[in-house]
N, C-alpha and C positions, 0 to 999 in steps of 0.2 A: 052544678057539680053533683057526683050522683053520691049517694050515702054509703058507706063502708056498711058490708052487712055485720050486722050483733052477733060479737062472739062472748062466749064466757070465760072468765079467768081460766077455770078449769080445761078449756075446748084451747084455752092459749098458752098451758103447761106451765100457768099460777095457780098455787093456793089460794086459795080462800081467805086463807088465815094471814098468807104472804100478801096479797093485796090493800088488806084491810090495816096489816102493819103499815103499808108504803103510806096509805092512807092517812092513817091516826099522825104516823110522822110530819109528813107535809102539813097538816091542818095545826098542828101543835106548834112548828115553826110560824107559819100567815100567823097563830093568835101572837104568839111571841114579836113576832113585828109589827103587828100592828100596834100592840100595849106599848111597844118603844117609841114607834111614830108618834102617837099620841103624850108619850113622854117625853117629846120633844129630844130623845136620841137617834137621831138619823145614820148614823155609824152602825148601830146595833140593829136597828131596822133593817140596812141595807143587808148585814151580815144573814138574820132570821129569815128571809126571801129568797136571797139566794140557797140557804142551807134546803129549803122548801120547794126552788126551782130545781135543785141538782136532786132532792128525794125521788120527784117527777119524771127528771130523767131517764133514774136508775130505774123506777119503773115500767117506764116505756119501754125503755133497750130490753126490760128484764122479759117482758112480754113478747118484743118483739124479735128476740130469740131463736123460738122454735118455728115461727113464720118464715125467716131469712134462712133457716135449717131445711126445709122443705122445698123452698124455690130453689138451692143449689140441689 
């Protein structure tokens, strides 16, 4: 499978500062789940993952945006 070539937030019509929010958010949920896992709350785990799967999302779509703006 061939490699997507390197683009920059910026070259993909994200900040910088917008990336690194999606970013800090996502990782701040994973810490949060995983301190619940290990706390033996698997309810609260599952919730902190997915809040961290759907952060991921919105950054994906958020990115991938001005890409699908181009191809139509």
């Amino acid at each position: 499978m061939a490699k997507a070539p390197q683009q920059s937030n910026t070259q993909l019509g994200i900040s910088e500062q917008t990336a690194r929010e999606f970013k800090r958010i996502a990782e701040q949920e994973e810490k949060a789940g995983t301190e619940s896992w290990n706390d033996g709350d698997y309810d609260s785990a599952a919730d902190h993952f997915e809040r961290a799967a759907n952060t991921l999302r919105k950054y994906a779509a958020h990115v991938q945006a001005p890409a699908q703006a181009q191809i139509i």
